[in-house]
Structure formats: structure tokens, C-alpha cells
C-alpha positions as a LaTeX table, in Angstrom:
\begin{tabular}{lrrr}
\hline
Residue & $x$ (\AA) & $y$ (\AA) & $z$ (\AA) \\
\hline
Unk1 & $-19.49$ & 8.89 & $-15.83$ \\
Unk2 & $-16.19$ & 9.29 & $-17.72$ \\
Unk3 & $-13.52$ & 9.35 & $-15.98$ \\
Unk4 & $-9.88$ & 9.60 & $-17.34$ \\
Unk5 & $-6.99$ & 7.54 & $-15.15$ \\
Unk6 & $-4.05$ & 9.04 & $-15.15$ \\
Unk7 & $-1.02$ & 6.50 & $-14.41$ \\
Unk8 & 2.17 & 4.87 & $-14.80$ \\
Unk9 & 1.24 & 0.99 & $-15.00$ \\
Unk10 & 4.31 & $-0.24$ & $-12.97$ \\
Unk11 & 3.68 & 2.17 & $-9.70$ \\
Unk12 & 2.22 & 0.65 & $-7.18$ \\
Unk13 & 0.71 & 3.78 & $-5.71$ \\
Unk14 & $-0.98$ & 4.07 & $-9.56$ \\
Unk15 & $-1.94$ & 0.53 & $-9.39$ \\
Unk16 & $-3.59$ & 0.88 & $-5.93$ \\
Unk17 & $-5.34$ & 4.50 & $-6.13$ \\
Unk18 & $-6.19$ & 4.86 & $-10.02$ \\
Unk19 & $-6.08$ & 2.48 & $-12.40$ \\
Unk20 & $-7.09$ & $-0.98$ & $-10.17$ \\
Unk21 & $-10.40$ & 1.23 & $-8.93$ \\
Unk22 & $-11.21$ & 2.03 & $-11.80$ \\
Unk23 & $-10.76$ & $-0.87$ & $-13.67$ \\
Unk24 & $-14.29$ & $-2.38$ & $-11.43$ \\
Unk25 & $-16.47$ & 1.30 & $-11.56$ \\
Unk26 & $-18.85$ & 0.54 & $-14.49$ \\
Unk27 & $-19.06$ & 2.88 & $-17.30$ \\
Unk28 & $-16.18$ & 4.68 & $-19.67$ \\
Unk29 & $-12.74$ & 5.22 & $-18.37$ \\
Unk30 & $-9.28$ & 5.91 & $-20.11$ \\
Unk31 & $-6.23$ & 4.90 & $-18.44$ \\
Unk32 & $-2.58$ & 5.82 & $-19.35$ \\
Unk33 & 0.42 & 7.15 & $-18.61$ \\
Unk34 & 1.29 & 9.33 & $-22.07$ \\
Unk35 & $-1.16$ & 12.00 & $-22.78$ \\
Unk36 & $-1.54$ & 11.29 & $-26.68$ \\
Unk37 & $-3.33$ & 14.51 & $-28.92$ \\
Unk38 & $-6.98$ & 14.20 & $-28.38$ \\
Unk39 & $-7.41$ & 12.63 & $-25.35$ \\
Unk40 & $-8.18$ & 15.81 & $-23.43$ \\
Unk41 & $-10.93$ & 16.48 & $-26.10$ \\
Unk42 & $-12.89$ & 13.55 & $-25.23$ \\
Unk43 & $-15.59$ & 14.07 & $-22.98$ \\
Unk44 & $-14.13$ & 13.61 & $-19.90$ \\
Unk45 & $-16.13$ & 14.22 & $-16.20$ \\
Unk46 & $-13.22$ & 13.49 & $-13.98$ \\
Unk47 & $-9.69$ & 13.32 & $-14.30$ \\
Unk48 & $-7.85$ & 10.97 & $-11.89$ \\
Unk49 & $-4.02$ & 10.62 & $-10.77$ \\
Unk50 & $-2.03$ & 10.44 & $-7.75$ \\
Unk51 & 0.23 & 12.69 & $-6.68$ \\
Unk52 & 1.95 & 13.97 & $-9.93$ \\
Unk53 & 1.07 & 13.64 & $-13.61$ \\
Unk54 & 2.15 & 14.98 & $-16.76$ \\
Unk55 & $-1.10$ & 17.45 & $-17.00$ \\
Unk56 & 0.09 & 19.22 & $-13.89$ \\
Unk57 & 1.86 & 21.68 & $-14.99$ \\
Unk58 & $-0.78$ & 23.70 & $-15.85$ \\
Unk59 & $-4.35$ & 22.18 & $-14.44$ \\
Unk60 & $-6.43$ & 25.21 & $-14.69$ \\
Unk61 & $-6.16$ & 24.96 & $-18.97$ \\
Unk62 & $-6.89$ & 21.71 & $-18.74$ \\
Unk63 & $-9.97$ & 22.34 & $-16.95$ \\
Unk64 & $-10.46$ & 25.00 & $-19.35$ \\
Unk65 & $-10.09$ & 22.48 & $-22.62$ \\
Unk66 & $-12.20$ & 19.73 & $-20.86$ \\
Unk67 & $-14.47$ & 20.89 & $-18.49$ \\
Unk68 & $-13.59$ & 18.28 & $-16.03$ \\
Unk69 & $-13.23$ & 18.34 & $-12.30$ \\
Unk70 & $-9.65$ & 17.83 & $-11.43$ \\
Unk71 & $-9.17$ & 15.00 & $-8.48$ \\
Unk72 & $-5.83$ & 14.42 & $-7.09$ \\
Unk73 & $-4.93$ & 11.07 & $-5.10$ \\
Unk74 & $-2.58$ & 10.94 & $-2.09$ \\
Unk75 & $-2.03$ & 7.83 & $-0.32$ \\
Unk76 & 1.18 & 8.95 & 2.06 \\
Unk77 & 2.88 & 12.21 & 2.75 \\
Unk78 & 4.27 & 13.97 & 0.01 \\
Unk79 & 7.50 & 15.59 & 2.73 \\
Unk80 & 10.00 & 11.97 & 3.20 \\
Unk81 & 12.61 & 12.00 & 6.19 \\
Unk82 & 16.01 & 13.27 & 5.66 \\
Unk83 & 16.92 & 9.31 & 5.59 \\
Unk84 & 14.77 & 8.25 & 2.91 \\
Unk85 & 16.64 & 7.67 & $-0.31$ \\
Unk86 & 13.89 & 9.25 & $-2.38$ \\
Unk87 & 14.30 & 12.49 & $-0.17$ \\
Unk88 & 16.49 & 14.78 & $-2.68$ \\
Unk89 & 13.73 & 13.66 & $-5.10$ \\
Unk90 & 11.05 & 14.81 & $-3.30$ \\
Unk91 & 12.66 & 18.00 & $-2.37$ \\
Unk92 & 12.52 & 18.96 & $-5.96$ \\
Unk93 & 8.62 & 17.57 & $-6.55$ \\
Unk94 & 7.29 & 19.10 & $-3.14$ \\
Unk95 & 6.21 & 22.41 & $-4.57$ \\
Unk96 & 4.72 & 20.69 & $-7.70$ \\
Unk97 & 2.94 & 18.65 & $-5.49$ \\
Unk98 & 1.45 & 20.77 & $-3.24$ \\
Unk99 & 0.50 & 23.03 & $-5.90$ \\
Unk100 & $-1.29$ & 20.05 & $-7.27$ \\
Unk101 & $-3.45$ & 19.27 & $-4.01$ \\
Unk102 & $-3.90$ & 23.84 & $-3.75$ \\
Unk103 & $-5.59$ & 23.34 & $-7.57$ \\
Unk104 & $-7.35$ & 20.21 & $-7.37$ \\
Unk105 & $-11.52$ & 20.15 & $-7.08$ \\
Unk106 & $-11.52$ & 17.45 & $-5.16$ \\
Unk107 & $-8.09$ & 15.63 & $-2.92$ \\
Unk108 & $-8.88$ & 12.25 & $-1.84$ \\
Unk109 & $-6.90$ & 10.38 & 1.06 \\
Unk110 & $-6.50$ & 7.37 & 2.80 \\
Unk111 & $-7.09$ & 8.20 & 6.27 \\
Unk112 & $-8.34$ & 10.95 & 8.17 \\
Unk113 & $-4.33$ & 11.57 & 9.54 \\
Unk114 & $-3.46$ & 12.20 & 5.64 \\
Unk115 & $-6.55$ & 14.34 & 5.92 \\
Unk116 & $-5.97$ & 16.70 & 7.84 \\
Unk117 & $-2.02$ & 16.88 & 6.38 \\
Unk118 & $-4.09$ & 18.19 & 3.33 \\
Unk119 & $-6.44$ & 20.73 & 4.80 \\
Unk120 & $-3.84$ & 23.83 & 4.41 \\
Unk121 & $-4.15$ & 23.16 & 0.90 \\
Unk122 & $-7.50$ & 22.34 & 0.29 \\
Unk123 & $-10.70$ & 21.91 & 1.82 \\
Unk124 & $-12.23$ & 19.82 & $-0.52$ \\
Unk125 & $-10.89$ & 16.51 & 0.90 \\
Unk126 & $-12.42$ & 12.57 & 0.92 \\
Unk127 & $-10.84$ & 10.08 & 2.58 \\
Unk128 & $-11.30$ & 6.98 & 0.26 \\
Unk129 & $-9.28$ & 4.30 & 1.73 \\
Unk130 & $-7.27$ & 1.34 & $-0.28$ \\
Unk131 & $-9.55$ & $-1.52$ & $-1.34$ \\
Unk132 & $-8.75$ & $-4.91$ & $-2.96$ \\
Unk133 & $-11.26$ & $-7.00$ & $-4.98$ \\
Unk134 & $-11.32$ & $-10.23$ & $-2.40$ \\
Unk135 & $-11.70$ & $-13.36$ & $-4.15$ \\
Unk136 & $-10.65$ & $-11.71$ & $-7.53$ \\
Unk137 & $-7.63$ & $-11.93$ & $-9.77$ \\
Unk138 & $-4.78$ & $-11.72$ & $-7.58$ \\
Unk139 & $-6.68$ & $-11.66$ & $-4.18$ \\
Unk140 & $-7.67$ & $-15.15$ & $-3.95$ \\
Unk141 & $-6.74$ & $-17.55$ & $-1.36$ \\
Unk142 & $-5.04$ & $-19.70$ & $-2.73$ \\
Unk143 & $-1.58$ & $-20.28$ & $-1.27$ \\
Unk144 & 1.46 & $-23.02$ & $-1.76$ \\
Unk145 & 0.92 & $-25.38$ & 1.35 \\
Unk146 & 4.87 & $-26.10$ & 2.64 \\
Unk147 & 6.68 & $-28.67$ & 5.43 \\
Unk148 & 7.60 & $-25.60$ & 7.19 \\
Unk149 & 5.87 & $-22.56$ & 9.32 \\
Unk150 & 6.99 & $-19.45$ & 6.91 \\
Unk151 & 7.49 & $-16.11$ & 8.36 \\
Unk152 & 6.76 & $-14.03$ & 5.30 \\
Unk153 & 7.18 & $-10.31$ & 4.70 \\
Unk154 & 7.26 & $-8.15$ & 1.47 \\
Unk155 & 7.79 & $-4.88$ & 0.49 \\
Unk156 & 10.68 & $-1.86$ & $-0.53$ \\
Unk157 & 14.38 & $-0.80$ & 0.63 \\
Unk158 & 12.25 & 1.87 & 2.44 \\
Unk159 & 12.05 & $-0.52$ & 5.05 \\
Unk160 & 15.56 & $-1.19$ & 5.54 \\
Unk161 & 14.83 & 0.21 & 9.05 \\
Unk162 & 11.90 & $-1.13$ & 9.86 \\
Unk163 & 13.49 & $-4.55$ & 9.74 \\
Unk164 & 16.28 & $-3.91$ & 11.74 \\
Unk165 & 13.61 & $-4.12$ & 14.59 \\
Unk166 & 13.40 & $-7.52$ & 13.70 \\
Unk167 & 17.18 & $-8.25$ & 13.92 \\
Unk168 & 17.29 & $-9.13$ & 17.54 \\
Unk169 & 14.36 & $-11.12$ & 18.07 \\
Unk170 & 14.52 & $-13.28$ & 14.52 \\
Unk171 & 17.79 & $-14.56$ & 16.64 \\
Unk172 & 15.65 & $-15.83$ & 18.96 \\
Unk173 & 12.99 & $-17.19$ & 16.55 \\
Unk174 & 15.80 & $-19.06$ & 14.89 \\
Unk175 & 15.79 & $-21.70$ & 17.77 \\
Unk176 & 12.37 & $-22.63$ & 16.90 \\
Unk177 & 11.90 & $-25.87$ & 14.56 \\
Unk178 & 10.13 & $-25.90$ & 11.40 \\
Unk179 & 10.39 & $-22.25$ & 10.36 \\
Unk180 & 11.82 & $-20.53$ & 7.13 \\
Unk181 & 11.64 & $-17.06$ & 5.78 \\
Unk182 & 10.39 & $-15.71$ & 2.93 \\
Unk183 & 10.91 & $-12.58$ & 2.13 \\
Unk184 & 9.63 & $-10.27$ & $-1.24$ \\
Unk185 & 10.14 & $-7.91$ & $-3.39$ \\
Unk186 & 14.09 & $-8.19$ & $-3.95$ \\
Unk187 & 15.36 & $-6.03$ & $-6.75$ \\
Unk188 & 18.49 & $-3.64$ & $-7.36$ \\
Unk189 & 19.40 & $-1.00$ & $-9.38$ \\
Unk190 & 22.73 & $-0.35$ & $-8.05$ \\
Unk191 & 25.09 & $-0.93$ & $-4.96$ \\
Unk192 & 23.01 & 0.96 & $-2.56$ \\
Unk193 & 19.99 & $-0.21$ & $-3.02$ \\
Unk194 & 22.08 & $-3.84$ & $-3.15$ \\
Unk195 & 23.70 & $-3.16$ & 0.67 \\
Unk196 & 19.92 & $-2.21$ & 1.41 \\
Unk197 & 17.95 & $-5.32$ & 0.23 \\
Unk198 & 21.14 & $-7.36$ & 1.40 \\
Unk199 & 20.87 & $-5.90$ & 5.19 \\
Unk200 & 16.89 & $-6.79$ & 5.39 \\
Unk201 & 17.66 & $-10.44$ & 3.94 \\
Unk202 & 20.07 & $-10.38$ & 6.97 \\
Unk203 & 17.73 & $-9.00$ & 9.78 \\
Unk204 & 14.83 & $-11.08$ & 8.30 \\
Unk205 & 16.57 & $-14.23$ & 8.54 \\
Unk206 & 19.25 & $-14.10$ & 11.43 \\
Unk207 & 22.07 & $-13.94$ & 8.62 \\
Unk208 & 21.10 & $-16.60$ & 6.94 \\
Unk209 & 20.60 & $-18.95$ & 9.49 \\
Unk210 & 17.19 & $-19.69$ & 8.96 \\
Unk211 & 16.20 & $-20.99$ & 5.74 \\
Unk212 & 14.05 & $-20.04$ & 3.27 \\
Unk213 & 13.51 & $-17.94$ & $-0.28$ \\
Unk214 & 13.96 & $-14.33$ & $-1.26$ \\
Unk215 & 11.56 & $-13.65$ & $-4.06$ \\
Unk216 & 12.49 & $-10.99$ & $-6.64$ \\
Unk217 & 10.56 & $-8.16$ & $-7.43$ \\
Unk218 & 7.24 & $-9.10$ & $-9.75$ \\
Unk219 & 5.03 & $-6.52$ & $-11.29$ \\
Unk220 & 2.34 & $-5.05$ & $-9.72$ \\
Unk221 & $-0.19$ & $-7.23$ & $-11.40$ \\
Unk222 & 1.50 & $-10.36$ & $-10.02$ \\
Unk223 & 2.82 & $-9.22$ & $-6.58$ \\
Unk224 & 0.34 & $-11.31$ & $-4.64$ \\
Unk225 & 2.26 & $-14.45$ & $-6.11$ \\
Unk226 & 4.41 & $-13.59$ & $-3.52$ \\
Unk227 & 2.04 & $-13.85$ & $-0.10$ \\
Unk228 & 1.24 & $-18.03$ & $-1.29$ \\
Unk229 & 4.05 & $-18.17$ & 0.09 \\
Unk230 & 3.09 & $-17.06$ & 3.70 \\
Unk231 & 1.78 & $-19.00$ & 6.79 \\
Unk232 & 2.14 & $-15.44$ & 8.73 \\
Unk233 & 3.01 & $-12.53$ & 8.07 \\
Unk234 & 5.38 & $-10.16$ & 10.04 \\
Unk235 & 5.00 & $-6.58$ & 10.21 \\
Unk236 & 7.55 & $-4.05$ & 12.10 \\
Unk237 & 7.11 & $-0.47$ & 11.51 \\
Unk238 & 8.69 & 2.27 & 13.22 \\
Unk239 & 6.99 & 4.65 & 15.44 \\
Unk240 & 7.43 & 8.06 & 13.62 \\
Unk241 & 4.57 & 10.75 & 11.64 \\
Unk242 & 5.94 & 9.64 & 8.52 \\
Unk243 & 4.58 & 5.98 & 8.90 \\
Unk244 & 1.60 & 7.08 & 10.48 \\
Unk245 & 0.81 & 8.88 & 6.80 \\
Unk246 & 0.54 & 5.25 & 5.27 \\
Unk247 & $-2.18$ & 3.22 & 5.07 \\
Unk248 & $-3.44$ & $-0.28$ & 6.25 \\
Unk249 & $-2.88$ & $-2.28$ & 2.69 \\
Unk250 & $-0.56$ & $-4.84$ & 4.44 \\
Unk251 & $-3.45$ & $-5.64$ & 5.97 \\
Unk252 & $-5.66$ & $-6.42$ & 3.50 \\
Unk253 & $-3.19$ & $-8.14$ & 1.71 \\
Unk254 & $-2.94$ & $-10.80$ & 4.38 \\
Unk255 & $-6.33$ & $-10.41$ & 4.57 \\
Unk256 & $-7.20$ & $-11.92$ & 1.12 \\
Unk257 & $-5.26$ & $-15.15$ & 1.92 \\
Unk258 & $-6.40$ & $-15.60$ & 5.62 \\
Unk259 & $-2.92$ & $-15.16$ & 6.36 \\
Unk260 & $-1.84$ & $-13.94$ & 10.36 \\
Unk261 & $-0.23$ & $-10.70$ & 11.51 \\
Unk262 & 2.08 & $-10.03$ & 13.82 \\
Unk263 & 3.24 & $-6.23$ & 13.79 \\
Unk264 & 4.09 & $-3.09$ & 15.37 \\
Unk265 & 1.53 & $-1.57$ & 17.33 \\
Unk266 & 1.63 & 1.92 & 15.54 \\
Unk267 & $-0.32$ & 3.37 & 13.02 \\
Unk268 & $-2.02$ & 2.72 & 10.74 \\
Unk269 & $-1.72$ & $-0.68$ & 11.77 \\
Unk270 & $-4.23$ & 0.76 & 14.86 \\
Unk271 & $-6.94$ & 2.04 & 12.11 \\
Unk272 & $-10.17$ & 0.26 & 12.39 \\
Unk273 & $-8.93$ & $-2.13$ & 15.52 \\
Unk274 & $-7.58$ & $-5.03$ & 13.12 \\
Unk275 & $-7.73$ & $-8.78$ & 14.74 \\
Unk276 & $-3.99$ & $-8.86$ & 14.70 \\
Unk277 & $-1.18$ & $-9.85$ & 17.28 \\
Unk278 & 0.25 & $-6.26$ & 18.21 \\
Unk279 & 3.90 & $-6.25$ & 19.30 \\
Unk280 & 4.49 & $-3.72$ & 22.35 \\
Unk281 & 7.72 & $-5.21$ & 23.10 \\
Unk282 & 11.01 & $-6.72$ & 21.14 \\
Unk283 & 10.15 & $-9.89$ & 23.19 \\
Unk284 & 6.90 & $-10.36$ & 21.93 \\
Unk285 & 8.17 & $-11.15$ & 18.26 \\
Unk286 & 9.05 & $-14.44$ & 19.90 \\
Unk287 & 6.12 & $-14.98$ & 21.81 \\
Unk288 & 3.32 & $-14.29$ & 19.20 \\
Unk289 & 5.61 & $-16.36$ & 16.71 \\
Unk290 & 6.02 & $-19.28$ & 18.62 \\
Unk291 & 2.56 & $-19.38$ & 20.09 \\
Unk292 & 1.24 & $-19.75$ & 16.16 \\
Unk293 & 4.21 & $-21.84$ & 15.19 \\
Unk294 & 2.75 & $-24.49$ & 18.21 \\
Unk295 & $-1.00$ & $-24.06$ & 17.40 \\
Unk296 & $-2.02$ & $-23.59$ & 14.04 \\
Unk297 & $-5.42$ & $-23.32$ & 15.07 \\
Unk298 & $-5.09$ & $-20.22$ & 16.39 \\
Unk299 & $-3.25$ & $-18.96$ & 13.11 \\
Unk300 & $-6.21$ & $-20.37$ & 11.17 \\
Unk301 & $-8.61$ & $-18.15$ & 13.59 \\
Unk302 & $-6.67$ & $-15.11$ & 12.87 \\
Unk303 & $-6.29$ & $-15.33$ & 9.23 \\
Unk304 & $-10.22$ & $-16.15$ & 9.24 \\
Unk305 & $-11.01$ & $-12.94$ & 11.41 \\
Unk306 & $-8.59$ & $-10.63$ & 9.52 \\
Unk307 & $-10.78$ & $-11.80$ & 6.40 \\
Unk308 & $-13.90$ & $-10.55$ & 7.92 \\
Unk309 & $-12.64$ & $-7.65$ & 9.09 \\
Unk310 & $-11.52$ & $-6.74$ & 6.20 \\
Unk311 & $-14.77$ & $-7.12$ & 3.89 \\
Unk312 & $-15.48$ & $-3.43$ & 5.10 \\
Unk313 & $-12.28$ & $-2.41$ & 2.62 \\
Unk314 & $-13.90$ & $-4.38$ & $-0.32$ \\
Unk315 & $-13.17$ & $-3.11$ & $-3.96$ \\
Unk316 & $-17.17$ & $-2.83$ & $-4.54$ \\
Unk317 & $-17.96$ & $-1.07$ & $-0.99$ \\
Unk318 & $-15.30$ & 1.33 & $-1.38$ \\
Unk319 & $-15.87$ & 1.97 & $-5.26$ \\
Unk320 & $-19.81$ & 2.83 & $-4.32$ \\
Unk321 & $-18.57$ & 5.26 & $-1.95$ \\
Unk322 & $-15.50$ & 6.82 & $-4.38$ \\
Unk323 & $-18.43$ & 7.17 & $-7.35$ \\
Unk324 & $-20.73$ & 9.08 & $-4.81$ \\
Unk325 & $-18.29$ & 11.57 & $-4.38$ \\
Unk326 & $-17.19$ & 11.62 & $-7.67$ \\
Unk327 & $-20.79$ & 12.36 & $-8.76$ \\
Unk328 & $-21.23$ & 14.80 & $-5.84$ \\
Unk329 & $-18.26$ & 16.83 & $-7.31$ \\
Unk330 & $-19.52$ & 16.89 & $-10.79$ \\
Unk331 & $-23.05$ & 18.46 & $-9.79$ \\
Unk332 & $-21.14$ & 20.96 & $-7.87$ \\
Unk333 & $-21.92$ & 24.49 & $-10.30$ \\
Unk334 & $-18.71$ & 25.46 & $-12.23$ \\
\hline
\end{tabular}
């Protein structure tokens, strides 16, 4: 099967849904970002990308040129909150996108709640949820052993209000001894996105009060680098339909590392009832910290459980089932 990968290499979605999968599927791929003359001409079954790509603009002569089945990736909704500060963005690529999943031969999906978001599109829809190659490249377990209990969490200035839920009870959690914070992904492109990384350093660690690192943005090749420096991880996600459009990858990043979770008990952090310690109330932030701060045997269970639980979301079990439907679409008659 040839498939060509359509991607930018620093996007994380790209990383995640096209060119990391297919990177492990056996057999001829092509993966790039810049469609250079000839490419199209070259024998291709499938052609891959998430969301947008520079082909888009007119899919139906590409099908034409190559005879390929067109397969368009979404891993979160495509319509961001008024508060998002992508939304003016994604006002302008809505139409392009939707037009993309209306054309497409084949949409795959995380979940079944992205699904169904698809369905008055297109029919044709997998769900084909994120994988990670355990034990591989950046998925090992290795992590950087420390003096302290670190609270770790990682991730975009999307968040900034998602860790404001942790403002309140990381004041409480600062009375406990031998905890830091580490928190990742810190990088800034101007004085917005500054205030906004600056306000979830201060949320994450009670103004500064507790010590630890923030970690600056690495590429997505590296990014694990950052959860060796976890002993658990903290999760808080607001209740709302956007976040319920994401998927579970948190998860399986802690996963790789046996690392435990404490989050928000919304979805998707509800998909596939994860061994994690679900937060119903502020207060139990504090609770589900300080019982794994005071018994590290129980944060050694967890992290051991997640693992398991998470060898259902393996690179190779989830690859077998992407190529069957892959090769299901390309016997389809044209």
C-alpha cells in the first residue's frame, strides 16, 4: 500500500495523526509538507492529512490525476469558542474545512463524539483513535528520579483556563512538603501569548511559591523529554462540548512513563474508564495529591495500571486496525 502523508513536521496534530502512524505501517509512504512536481504522479493508494492541506483546494482533480482515495484526519472540532485565540483563524478555515470532510472518501476520528460531529458531512467515517509506540523512541520509561514529589503538567496557552481551576487548590497543595512544579511547553510569540503562559506558571505554582522548573517548548519529536520530569501528572479540563471533541493522549502520555493522573472528571478523560484519580470537587486536588505525595506505593500502582490500560492504544494495535480500513476503502469500486 502507498500511501502519501500529508504534513507540516512541527504540528503536533500532524505528528500524532499522519506522519508518526505512518512512520511504523510497513510498505511505501511519502511524507511532506510542500507538494513538489511529480509527487502526485507517483502511484499513490491513499492520500493522508489532517484537517487542511495544500491539495485541498481542489480534491476531486487530484483524485482525478492519481486515482487515490482521499482520507481526511480530524482529531478535535474544527468550530473553537469565541475565547479561543485561534478563533478568528478558524472562522476563515471553517468552510475549507468542512468542505474537506463533504469531499473526502474516507474521514477518520478519534472518538465516536467527533464522530458523529462529522456525520452531516460524511458518512464514510472511522474512528481511529491516537496511539503511541510504548517502549519506543520517545515513549520509554525512563524518567529523571528527583528529592522532591513533582506535580507535572504540559501543554498550550489554550489551557490558560483550564488551569485557573487549579489556582485555588495549588494554594492549598503548597503547604505540603517535598513538592515542586514542573510545568511544559513554555514559548511566546508576543505579549499575549506572554500574559497567557505567565498566568498558568502562576495558577500552576501558587505564584511562585512552590518551586520548581518551567520547561520551554521542544519539538514534537522531543516533547516527551518533558514528562521525565513527572512523579504525577495533573490534569484540569473544563466541562464544555469543545473539550469533549479532544481525545485521551494525555493519557497515554503518562501512560508510557507509569506516571499518575489526577484530572477532571469530564471527557474524554471518561473514554475507556482510565485507572485514574477523577476530581469531582476543587477539594479533591488536595486530597488525591497528598494521598500520593504520603504513599508512593499507591502512585507506583497507578502509573503501573494506567500502563496496562493503555496497551489497548498501542501504535501496532491501532496501525492493524487504521490499514484494514485503509485497504477496505481502496477495494471499494471507483
Amino acid at each position: 500500500m502507498r500511501i502519501l502523508g500529508l504534513s507540516d513536521r512541527e504540528s503536533g496534530c500532524g505528528y500524532h495523526r499522519v506522519w508518526n502512524p505512518l512512520g511504523y505501517i510497513p510498505g511505501t509512504r511519502y511524507i511532506t509538507n510542500d507538494i513538489q512536481e511529480g509527487v502526485l504522479e507517483q502511484g499513490w493508494d491513499i492520500i493522508l492529512f489532517n484537517r487542511i492541506a495544500g491539495i485541498d483546494h481542489d480534491l476531486e482533480n487530484v483524485r482525478n490525476i492519481t486515482g487515490a482515495k482521499i482520507v481526511v484526519d480530524l482529531d478535535d472540532d474544527w468550530v473553537l469558542p469565541p475565547a479561543h485565540l485561534n478563533y478568528e483563524l478558524y472562522v476563515e478555515l471553517r468552510q475549507r474545512i468542512e468542505n474537506n470532510i463533504r469531499n473526502a472518501d474516507l474521514v477518520t476520528v478519534t472518538h465516536d463524539r467527533l464522530a458523529d460531529r462529522c456525520y452531516q458531512f460524511n458518512r464514510n467515517v472511522e474512528v481511529i483513535p491516537n496511539a503511541i509506540q510504548f517502549g519506543q523512541d520517545q515513549y520509554t520509561e525512563e524518567r529523571i528520579e528527583s528529592d522532591s514529589f513533582r506535580l507535572f503538567w504540559a501543554g498550550g496557552i489554550s489551557h490558560v483556563n483550564d488551569m485557573e481551576i487549579l489556582r485555588y487548590p495549588m494554594k492549598r497543595i503548597s503547604s505540603l512538603k517535598g513538592i515542586s512544579t514542573v510545568i511544559g511547553g513554555y514559548a511566546y510569540s508576543n505579549e499575549v501569548t506572554k500574559q497567557c503562559w505567565d498566568r498558568m506558571v502562576s495558577s500552576f505554582t501558587c505564584s511562585l511559591k512552590i518551586p520548581g522548573l518551567v520547561l520551554p517548548s521542544l519539538p514534537v519529536t522531543e516533547y516527551m523529554n518533558h514528562f521525565n520530569h513527572a512523579d504525577c501528572l495533573l490534569l484540569p479540563l473544563e466541562d464544555s462540548k469543545w473539550h469533549t471533541m479532544k481525545s485521551n493522549l494525555k493519557l497515554l502520555e503518562a501512560a508510557a512513563k507509569k506516571i499518575p493522573v489526577i484530572c477532571s472528571k469530564v471527557n474524554p478523560y471518561l473514554d475507556f474508564n482510565p485507572p485514574v484519580f477523577y476530581v469531582e470537587r476543587q477539594g479533591d486536588w488536595y486530597k488525591y495529591v497528598n494521598l500520593i505525595l504520603n504513599d508512593r506505593n499507591a502512585a507506583t500502582e497507578m502509573g503501573n495500571r494506567l500502563y496496562e490500560w493503555a496497551q489497548q492504544f498501542s501504535m501496532k494495535k491501532v496501525n492493524e486496525y487504521r490499514l484494514k480500513c485503509f485497504q477496505s476503502l481502496i477495494n471499494q469500486k471507483k
